[in-house]
N, C-alpha and C positions, 0 to 999 in steps of 0.2 A: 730563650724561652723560659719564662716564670716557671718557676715548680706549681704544681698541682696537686690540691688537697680532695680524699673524700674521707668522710666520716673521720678530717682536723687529719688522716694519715697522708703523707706523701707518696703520690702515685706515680708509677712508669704507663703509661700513654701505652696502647699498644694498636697499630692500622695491619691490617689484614685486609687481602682480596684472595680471589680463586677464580680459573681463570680455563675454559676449555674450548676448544678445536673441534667442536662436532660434540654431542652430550648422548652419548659416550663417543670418547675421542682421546685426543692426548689432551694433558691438563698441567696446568703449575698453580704455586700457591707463591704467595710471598707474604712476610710479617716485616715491620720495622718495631722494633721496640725503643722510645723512645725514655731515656732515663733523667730525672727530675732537674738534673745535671744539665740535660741537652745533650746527651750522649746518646748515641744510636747505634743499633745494631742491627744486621738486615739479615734476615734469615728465608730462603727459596727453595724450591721443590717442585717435584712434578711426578708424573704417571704417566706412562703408554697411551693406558686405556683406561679413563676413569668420568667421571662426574664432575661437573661444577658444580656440587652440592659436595661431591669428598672435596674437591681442594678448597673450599671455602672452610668448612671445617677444620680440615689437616694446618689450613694457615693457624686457625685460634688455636689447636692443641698443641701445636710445635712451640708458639709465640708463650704460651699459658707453660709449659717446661721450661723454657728456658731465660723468661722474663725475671729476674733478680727477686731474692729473698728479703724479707721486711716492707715491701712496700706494698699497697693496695693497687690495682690493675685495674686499668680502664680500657675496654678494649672497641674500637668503630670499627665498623666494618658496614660494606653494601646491600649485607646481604641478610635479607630479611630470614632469610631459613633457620641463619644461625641465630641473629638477633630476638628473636620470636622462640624460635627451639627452646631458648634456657629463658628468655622473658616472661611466657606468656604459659614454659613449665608443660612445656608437650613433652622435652624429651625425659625431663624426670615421670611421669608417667608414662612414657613409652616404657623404662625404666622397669616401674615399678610393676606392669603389666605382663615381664618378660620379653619386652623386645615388642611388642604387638600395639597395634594402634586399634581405636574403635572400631571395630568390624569385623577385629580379629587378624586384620590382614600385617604381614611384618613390617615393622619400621623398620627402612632404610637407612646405610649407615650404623647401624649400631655400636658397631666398633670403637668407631670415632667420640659418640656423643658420650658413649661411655668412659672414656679417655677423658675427656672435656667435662663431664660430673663429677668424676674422681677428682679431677686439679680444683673443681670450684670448689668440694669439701674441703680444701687444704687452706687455700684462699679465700683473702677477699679480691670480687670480681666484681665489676658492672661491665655493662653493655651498653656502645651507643651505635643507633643507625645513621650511617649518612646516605645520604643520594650518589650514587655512580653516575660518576662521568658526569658531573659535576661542575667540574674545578676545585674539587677541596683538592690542596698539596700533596696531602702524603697516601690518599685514598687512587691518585692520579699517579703516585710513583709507583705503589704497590700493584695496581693491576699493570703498569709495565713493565714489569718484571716479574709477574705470573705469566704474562702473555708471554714473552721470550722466552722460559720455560718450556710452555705448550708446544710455542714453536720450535724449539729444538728437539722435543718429543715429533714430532710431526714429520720433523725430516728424518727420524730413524724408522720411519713407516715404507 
C-alpha cells in the first residue's frame, strides 16, 4: 500500500465501524489503524448496553489515542453522525453550548465527542465517509469484528 500524504504529511489511514444488537443493546466497535508502512493494528470493544452512535464514536476515540505520533490521520468510517459531527462542527458547538443542542435539549454522547475534540486539538485529523456495506475492504472487516463483539456481549445477556 503506497504511503499517503495530506497537507505534503504522511498519514496513518484509520477505518472505524460501531456496531449494535438492538439500539440500545449490546454493541462493539472496531478500528484498524493502518500505518504508512502498511502496518496495521486492530483495535475492538464493546458494551452490554449501549448505542450504535457510542460505538461508532468510541471506535474513532480509541483509534485517535492510539494512532502513532507525527503523522497526520485520516479517518473513514460509515457513519454519518460521526463524519458530519466534527464536519459539519455540530459537535464543537454542542461544545461550546454546554453540552446542549438548538432547543436547548442535551447532546447525546457528550462524553465521547469531548474525548474526540480534545485529540482533534492535538492533531491533524480529517474525516472521510464511506457507504456501508458496500464492499469497501477494510470498512467490511471492521464492521465484522464490531459485530462479533456485540455478539458476544449478547450472549452474556
Amino acid at each position: 500500500m503506497p504511503a499517503e500524504f495530506v497537507n505534503n504529511r504522511k498519514t496513518v489511514t484509520v477505518y472505524t465501524d460501531g456496531a449494535c444488537r438492538g439500539n440500545p443493546g449490546p454493541g462493539g466497535w472496531a478500528a484498524v489503524i493502518v500505518a504508512p508502512s502498511g502496518d496495521e493494528k486492530v483495535l475492538a470493544g464493546g458494551e452490554k448496553s449501549t448505542t450504535n452512535n457510542r460505538m461508532e464514536l468510541s471506535a474513532a476515540l480509541y483509534a485517535l489515542r492510539s494512532a502513532p505520533e507525527g503523522y497526520a490521520i485520516k479517518i473513514v468510517s460509515d457513519s454519518k453522525y460521526l463524519v458530519d459531527g466534527i464536519g459539519k462542527g455540530w459537535a464543537a458547538g454542542w461544545k461550546k453550548n454546554g453540552w446542549k443542542k438548538n432547543g436547548g435539549k442535551p447532546a447525546l454522547n457528550s462524553d465521547l465527542w469531548d474525548g474526540i475534540l480534545n485529540l482533534l486539538s492535538e492533531r491533524e485529523v480529517s474525516f472521510e465517509w464511506v457507504e456501508g456495506h458496500a464492499g469497501h475492504a477494510y470498512n467490511e472487516r471492521c464492521d465484522m469484528i464490531a459485530t462479533s463483539f456485540a455478539d458476544v456481549w449478547k450472549q452474556t445477556l
